[in-house]
Structures are given as C-alpha cells and as structure tokens.
PDB file with one MODEL, atoms N, CA, C and O in Angstrom:
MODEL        1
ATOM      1  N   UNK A   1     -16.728  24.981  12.982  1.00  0.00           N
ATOM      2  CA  UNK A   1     -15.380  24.902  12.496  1.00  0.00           C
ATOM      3  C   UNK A   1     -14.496  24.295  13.578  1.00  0.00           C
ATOM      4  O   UNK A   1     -14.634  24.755  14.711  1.00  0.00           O
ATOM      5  N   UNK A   2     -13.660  23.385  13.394  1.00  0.00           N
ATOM      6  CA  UNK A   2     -13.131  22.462  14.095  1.00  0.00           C
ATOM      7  C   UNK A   2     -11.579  23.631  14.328  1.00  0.00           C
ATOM      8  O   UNK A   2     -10.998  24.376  13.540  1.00  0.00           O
ATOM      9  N   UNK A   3     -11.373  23.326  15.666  1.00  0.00           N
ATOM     10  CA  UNK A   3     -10.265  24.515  16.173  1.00  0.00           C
ATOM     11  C   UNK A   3      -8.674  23.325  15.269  1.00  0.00           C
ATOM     12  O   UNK A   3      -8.109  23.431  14.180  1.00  0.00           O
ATOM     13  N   UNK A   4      -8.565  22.685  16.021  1.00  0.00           N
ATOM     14  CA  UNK A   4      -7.637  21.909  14.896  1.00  0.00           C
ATOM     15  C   UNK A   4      -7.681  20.749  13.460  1.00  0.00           C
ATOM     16  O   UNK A   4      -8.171  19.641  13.678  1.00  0.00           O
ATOM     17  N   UNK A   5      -7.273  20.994  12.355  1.00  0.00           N
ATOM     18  CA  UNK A   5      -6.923  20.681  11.390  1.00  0.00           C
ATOM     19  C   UNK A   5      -5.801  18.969  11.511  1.00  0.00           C
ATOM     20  O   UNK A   5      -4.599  18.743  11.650  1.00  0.00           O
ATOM     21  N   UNK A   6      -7.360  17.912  11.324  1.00  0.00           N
ATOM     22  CA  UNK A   6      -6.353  16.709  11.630  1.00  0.00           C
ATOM     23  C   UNK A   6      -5.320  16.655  10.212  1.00  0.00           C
ATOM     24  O   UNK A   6      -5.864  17.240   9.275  1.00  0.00           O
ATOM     25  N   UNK A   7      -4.016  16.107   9.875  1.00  0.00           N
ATOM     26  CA  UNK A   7      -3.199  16.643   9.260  1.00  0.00           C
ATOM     27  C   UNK A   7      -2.868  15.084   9.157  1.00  0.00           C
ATOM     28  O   UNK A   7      -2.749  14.252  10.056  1.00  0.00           O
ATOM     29  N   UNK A   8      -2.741  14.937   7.540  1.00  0.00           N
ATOM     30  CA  UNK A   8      -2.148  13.283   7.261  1.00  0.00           C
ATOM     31  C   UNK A   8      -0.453  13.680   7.355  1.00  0.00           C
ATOM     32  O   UNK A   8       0.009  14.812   7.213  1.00  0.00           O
ATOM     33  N   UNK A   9       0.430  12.247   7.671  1.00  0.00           N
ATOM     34  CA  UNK A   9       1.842  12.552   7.812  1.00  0.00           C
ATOM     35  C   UNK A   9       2.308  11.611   6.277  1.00  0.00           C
ATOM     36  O   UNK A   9       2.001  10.635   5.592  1.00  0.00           O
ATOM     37  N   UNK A  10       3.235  12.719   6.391  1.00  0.00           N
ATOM     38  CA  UNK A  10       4.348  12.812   5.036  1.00  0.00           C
ATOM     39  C   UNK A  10       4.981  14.060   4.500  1.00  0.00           C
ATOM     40  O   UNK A  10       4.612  15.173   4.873  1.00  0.00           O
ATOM     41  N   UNK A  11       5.784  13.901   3.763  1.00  0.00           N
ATOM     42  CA  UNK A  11       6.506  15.124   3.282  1.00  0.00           C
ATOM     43  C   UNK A  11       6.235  15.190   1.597  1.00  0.00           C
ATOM     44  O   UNK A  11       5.790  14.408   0.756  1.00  0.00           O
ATOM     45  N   UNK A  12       6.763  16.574   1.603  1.00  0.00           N
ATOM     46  CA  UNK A  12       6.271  16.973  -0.121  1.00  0.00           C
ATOM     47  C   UNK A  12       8.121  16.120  -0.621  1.00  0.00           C
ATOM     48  O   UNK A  12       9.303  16.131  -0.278  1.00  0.00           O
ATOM     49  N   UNK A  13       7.562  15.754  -1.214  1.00  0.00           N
ATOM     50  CA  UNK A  13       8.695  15.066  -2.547  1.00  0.00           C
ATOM     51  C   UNK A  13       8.538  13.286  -2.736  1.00  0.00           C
ATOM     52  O   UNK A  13       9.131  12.582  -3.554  1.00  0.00           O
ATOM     53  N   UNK A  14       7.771  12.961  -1.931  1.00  0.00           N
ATOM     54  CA  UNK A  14       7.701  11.449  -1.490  1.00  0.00           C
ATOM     55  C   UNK A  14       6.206  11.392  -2.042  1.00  0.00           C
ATOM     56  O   UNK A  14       5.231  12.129  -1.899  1.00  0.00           O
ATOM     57  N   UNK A  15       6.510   9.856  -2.936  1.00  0.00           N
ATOM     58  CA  UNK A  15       5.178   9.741  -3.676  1.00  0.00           C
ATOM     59  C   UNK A  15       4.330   8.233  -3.300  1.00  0.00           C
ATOM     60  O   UNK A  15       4.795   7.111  -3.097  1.00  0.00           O
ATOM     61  N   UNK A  16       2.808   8.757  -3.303  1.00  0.00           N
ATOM     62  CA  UNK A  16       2.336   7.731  -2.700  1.00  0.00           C
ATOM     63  C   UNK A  16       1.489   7.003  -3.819  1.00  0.00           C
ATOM     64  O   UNK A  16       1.668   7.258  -5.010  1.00  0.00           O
ATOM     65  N   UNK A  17       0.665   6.192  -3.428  1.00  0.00           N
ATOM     66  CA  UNK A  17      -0.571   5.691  -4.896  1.00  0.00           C
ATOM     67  C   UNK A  17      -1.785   5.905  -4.275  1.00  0.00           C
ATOM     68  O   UNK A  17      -2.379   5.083  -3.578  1.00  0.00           O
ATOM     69  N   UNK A  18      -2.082   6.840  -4.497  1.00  0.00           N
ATOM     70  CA  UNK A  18      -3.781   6.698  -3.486  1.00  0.00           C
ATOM     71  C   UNK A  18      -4.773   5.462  -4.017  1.00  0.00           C
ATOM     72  O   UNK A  18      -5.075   5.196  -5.180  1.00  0.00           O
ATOM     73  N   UNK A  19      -5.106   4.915  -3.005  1.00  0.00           N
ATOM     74  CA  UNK A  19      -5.982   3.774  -3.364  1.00  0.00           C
ATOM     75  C   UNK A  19      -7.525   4.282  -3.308  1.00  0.00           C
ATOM     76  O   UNK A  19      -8.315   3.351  -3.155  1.00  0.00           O
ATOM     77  N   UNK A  20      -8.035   5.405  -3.388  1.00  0.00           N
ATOM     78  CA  UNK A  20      -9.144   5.956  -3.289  1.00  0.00           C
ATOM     79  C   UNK A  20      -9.563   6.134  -5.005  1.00  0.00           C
ATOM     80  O   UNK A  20     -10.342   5.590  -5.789  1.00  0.00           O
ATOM     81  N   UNK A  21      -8.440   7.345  -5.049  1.00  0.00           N
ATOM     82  CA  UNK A  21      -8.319   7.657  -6.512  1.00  0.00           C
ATOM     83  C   UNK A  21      -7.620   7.433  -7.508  1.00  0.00           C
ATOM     84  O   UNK A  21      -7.355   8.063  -8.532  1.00  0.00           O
ATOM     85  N   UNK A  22      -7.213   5.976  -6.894  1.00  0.00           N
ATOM     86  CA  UNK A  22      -6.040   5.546  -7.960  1.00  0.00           C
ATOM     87  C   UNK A  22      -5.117   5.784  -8.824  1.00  0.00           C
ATOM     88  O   UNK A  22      -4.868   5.209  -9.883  1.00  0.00           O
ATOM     89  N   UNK A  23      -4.541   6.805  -8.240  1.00  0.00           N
ATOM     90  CA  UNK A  23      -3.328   7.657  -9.228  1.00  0.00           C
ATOM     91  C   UNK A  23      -2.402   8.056  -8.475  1.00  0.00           C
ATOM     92  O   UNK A  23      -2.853   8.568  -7.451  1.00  0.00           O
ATOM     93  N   UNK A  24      -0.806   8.041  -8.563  1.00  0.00           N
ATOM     94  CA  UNK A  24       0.342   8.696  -7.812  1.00  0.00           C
ATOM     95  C   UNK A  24       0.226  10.444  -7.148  1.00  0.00           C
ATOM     96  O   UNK A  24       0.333  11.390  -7.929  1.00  0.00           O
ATOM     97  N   UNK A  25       0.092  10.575  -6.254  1.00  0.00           N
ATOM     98  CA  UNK A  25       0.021  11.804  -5.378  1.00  0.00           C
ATOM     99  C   UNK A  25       1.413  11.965  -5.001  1.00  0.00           C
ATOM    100  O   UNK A  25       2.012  10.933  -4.696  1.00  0.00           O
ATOM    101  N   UNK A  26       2.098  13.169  -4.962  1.00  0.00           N
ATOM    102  CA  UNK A  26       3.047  13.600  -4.386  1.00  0.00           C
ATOM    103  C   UNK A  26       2.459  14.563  -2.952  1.00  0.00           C
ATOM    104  O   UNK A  26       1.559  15.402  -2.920  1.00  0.00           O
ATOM    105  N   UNK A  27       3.450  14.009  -1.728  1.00  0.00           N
ATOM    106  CA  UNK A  27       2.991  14.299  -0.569  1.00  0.00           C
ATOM    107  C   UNK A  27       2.058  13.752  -0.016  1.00  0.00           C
ATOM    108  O   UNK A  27       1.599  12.720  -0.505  1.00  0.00           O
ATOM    109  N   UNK A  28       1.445  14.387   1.338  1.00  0.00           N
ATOM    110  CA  UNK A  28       0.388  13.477   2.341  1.00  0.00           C
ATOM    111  C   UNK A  28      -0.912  14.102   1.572  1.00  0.00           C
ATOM    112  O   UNK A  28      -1.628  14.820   2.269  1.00  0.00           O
ATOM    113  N   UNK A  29      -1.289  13.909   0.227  1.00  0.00           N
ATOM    114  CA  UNK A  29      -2.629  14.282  -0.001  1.00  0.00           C
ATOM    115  C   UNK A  29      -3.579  13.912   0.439  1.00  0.00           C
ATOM    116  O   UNK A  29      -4.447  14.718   0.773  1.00  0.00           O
ATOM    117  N   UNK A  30      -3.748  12.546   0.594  1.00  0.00           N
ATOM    118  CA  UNK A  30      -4.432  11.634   1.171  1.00  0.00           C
ATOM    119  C   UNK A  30      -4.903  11.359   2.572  1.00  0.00           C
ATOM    120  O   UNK A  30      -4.259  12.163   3.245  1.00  0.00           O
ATOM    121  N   UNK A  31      -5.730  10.614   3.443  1.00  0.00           N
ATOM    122  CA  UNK A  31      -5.316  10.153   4.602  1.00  0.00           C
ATOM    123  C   UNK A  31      -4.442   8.925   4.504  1.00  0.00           C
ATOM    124  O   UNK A  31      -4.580   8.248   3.485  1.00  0.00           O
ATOM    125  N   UNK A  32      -3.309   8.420   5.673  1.00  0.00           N
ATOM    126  CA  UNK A  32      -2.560   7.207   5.403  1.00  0.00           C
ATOM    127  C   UNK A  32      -3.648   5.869   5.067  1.00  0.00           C
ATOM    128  O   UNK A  32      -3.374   5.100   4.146  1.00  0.00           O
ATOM    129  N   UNK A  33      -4.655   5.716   5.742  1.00  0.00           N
ATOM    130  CA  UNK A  33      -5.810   4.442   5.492  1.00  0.00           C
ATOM    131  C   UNK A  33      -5.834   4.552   3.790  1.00  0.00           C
ATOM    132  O   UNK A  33      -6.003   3.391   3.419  1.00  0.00           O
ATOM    133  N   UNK A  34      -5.747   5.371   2.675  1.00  0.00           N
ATOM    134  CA  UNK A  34      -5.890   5.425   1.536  1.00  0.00           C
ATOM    135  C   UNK A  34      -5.084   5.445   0.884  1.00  0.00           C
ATOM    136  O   UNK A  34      -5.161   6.174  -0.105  1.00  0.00           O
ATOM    137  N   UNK A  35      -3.919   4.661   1.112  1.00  0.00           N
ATOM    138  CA  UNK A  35      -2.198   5.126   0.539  1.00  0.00           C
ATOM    139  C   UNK A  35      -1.034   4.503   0.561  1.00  0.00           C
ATOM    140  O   UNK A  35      -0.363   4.437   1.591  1.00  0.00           O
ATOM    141  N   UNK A  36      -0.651   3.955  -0.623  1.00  0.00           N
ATOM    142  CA  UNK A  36       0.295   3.307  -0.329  1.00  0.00           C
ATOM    143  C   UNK A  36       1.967   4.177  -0.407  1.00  0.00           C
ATOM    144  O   UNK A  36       2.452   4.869  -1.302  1.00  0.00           O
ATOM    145  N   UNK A  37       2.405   3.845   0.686  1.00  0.00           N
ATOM    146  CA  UNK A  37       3.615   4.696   0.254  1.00  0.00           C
ATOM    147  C   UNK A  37       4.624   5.248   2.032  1.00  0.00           C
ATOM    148  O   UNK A  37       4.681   4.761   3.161  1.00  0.00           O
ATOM    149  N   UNK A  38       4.980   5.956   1.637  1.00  0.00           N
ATOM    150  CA  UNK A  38       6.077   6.491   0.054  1.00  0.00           C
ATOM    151  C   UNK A  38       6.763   5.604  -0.450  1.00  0.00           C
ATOM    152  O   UNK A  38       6.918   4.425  -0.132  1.00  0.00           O
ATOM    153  N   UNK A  39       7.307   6.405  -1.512  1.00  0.00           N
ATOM    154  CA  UNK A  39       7.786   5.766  -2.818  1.00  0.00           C
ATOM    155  C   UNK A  39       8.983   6.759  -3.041  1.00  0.00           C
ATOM    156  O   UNK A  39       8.601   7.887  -2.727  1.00  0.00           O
ATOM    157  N   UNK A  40      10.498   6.760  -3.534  1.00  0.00           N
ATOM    158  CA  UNK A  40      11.097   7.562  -3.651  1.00  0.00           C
ATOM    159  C   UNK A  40      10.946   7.811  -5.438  1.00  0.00           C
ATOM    160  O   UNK A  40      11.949   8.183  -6.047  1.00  0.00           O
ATOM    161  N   UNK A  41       9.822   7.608  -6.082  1.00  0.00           N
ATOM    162  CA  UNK A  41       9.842   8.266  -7.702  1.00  0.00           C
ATOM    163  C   UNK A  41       8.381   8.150  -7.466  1.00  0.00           C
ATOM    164  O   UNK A  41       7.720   8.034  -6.434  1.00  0.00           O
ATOM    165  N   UNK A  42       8.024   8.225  -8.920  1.00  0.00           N
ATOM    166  CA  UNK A  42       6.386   8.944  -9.016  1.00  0.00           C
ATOM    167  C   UNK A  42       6.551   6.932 -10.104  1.00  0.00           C
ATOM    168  O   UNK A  42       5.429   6.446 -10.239  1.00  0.00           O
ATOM    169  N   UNK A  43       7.176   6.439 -10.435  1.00  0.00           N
ATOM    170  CA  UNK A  43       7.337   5.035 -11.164  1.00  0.00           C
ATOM    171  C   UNK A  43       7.158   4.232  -9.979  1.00  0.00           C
ATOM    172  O   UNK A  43       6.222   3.434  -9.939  1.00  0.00           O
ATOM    173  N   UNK A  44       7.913   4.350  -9.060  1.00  0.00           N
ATOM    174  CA  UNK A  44       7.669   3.273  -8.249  1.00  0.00           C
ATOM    175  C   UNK A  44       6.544   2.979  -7.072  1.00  0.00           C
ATOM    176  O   UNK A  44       6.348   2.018  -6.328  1.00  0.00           O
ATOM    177  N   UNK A  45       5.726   4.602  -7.303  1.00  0.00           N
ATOM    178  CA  UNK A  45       4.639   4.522  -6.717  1.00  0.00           C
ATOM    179  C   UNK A  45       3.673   4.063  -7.933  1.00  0.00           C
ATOM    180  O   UNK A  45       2.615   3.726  -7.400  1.00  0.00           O
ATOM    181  N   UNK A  46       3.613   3.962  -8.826  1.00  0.00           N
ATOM    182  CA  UNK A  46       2.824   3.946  -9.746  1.00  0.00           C
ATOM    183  C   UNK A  46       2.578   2.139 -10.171  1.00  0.00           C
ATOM    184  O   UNK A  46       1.633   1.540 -10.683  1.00  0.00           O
ATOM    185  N   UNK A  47       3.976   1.685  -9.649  1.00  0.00           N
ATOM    186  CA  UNK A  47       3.895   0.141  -9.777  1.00  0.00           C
ATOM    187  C   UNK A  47       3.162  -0.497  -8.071  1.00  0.00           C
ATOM    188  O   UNK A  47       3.346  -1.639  -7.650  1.00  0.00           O
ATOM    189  N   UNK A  48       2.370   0.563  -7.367  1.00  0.00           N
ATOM    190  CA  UNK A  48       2.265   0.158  -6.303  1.00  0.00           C
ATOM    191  C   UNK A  48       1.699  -1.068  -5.886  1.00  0.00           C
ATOM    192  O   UNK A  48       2.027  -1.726  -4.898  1.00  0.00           O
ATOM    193  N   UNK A  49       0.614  -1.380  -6.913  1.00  0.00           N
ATOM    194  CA  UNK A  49      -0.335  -2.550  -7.014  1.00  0.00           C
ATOM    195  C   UNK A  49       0.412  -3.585  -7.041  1.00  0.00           C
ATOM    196  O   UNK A  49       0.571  -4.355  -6.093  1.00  0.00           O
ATOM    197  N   UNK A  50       1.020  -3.690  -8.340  1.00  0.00           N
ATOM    198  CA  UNK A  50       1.667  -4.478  -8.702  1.00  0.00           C
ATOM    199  C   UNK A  50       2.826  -5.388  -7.238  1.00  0.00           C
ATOM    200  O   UNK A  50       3.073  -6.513  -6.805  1.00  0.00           O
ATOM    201  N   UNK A  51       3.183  -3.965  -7.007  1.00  0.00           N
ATOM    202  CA  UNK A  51       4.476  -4.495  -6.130  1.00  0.00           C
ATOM    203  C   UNK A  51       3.414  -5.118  -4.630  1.00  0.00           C
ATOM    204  O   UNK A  51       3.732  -6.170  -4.075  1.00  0.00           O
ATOM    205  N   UNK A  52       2.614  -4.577  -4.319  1.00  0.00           N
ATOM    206  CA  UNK A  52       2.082  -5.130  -3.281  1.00  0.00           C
ATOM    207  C   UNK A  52       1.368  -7.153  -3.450  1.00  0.00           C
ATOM    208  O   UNK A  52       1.243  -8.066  -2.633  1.00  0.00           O
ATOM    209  N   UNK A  53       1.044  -6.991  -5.164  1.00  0.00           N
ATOM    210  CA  UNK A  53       0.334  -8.388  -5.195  1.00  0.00           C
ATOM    211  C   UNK A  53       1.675  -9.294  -5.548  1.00  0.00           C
ATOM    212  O   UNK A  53       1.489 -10.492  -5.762  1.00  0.00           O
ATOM    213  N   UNK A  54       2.610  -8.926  -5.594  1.00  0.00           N
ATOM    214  CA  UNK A  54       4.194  -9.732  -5.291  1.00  0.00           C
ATOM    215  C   UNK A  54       4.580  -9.951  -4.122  1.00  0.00           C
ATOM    216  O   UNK A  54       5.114 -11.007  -3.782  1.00  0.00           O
ATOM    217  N   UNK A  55       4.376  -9.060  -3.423  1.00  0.00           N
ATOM    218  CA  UNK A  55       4.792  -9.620  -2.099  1.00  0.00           C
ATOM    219  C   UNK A  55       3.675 -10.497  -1.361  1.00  0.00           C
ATOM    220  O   UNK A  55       4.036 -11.492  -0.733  1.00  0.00           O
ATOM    221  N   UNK A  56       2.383 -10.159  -1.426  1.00  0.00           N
ATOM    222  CA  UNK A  56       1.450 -10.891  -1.154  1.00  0.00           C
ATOM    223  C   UNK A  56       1.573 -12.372  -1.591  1.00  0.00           C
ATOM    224  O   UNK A  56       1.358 -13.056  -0.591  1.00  0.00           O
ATOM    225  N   UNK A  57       1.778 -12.997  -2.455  1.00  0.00           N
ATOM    226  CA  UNK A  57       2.185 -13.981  -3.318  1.00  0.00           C
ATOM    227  C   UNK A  57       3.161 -14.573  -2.778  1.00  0.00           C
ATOM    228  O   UNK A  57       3.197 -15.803  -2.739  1.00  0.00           O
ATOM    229  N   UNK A  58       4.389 -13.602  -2.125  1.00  0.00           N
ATOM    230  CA  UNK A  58       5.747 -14.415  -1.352  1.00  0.00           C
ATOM    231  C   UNK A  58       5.223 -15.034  -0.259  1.00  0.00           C
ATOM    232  O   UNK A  58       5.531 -16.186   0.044  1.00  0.00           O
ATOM    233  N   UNK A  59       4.257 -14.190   0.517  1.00  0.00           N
ATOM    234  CA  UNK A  59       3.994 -14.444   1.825  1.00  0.00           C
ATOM    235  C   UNK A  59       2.771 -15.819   1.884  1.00  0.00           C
ATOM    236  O   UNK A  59       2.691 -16.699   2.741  1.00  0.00           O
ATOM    237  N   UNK A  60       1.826 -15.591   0.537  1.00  0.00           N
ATOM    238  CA  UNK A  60       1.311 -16.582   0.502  1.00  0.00           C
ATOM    239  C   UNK A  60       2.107 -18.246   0.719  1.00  0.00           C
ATOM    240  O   UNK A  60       1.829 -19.211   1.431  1.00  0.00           O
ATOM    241  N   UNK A  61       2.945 -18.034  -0.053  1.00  0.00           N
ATOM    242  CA  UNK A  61       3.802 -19.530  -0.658  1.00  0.00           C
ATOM    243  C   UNK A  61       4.591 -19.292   0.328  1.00  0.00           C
ATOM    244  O   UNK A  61       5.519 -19.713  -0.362  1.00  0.00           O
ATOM    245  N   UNK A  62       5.243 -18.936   1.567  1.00  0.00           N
ATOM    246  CA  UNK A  62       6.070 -18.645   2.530  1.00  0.00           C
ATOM    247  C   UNK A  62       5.641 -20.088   3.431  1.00  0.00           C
ATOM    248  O   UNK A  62       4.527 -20.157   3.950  1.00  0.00           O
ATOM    249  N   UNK A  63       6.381 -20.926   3.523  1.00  0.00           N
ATOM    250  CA  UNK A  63       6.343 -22.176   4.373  1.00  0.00           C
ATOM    251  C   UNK A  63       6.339 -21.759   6.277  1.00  0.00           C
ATOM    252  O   UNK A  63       5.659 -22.217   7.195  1.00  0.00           O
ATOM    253  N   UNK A  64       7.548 -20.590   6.240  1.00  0.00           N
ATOM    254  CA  UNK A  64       7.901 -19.693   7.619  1.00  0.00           C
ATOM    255  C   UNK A  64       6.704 -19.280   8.178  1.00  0.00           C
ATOM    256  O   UNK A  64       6.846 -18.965   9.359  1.00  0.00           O
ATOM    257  N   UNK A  65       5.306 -19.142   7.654  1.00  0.00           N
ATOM    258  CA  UNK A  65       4.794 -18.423   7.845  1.00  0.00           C
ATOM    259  C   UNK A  65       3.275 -19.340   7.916  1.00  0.00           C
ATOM    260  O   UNK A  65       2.186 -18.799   8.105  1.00  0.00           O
ATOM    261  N   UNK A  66       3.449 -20.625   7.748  1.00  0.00           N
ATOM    262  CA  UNK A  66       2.132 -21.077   7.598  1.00  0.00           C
ATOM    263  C   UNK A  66       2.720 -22.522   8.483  1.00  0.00           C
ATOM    264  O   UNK A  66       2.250 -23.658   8.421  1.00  0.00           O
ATOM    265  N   UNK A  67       3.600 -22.159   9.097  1.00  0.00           N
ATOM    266  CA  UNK A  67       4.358 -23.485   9.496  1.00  0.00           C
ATOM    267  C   UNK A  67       4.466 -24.521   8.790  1.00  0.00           C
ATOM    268  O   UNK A  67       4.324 -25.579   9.402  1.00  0.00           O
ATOM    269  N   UNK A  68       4.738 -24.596   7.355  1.00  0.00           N
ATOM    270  CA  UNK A  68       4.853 -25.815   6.794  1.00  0.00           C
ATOM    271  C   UNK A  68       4.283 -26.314   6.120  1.00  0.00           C
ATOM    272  O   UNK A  68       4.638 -27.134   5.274  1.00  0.00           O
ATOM    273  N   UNK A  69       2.680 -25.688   6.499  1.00  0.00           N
ATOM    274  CA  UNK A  69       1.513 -26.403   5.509  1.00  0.00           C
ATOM    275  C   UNK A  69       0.877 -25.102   4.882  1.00  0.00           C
ATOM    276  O   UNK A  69       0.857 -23.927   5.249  1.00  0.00           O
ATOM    277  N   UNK A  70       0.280 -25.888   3.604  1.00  0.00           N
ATOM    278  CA  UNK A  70       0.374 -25.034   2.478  1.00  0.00           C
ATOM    279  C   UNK A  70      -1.321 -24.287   2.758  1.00  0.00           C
ATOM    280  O   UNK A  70      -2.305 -24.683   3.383  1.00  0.00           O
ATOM    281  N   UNK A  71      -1.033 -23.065   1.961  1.00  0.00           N
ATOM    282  CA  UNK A  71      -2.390 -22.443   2.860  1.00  0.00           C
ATOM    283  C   UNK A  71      -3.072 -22.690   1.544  1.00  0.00           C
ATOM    284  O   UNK A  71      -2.750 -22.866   0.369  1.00  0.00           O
ATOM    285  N   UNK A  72      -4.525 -22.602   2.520  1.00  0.00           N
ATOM    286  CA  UNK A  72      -5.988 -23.323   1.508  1.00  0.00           C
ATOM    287  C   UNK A  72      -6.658 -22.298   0.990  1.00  0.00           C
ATOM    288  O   UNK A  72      -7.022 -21.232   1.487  1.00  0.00           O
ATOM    289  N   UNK A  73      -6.768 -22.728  -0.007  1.00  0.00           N
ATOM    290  CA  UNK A  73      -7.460 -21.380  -1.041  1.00  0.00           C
ATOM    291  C   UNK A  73      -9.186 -20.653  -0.667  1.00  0.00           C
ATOM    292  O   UNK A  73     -10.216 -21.201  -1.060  1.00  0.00           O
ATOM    293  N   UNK A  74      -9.167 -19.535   0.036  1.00  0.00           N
ATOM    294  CA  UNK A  74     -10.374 -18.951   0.486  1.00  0.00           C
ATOM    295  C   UNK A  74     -11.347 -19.297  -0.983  1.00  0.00           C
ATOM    296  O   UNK A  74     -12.478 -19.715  -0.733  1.00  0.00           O
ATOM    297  N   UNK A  75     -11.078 -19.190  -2.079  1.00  0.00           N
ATOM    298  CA  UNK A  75     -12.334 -19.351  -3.425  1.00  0.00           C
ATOM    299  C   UNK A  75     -12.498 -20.487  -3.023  1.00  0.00           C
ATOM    300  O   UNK A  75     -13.661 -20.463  -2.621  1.00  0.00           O
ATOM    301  N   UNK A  76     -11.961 -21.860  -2.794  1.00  0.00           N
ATOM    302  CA  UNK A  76     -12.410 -23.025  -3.009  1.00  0.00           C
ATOM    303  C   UNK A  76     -13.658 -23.482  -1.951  1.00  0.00           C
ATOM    304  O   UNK A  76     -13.557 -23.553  -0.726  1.00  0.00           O
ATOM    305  N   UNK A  77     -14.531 -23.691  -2.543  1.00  0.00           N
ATOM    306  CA  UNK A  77     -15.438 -24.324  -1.588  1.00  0.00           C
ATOM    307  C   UNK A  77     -16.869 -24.929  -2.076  1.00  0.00           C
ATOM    308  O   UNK A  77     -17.624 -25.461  -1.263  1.00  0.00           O
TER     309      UNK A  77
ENDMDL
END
C-alpha cells in the first residue's frame, strides 16, 4: 500500500470530457493526461471534441504559424 495517494488536480463543480471514457465527468475524476478541461457547464464539456477539432483547423490554416507556407497534408503520399 502506497503511503501517499497521487491525487489528479481540479475542483468539484468544473467539468471535464474524459477522453478514456468518453463522457463529461464532473471534477478531477480522471488523471489530467485523459481530460479535457475544465469546462464551466457539463454542454461545453460535452462539445469538447468538437471544440478542440476547431481550433486545430485554425491553427492548421494559421499563416503566423507556418510562416507563410501552407502546411502539407501528413495523408498525402
């Protein structure tokens, strides 16, 4: 028996999306490596996917960020 209890951080009322078990958790149920969040509703954790493959998408097409040239598609080959 392990003398301390490693302990994920977060608070109870703040909602995350566990990416393990794919469903909105309220609090640190999770470890953070499995979790997206917080979220201040149990909706806006629930759009977590979603909201993450939007921003992914900005950053893709982001000129700032690729200096200018357009980034090359990892499928193509």
């Amino acid at each position: 028996m392990a003398l301390f209890k490693k302990r994920t951080v977060g608070k109870p009322g703040e909602w995350y999306y566990c990416l393990e078990h794919k469903k909105v958790e309220e609090g640190p149920d999770c470890p953070g490596k499995d979790r997206f969040g917080p979220y201040a509703t149990p909706a806006e954790a629930a759009h977590a996917m979603e909201t993450a493959k939007e921003r992914n998408l900005e950053w893709e097409t982001d000129e700032r960020w690729h200096d200018g040239k357009p980034r090359e598609d990892p499928d193509e080959d």
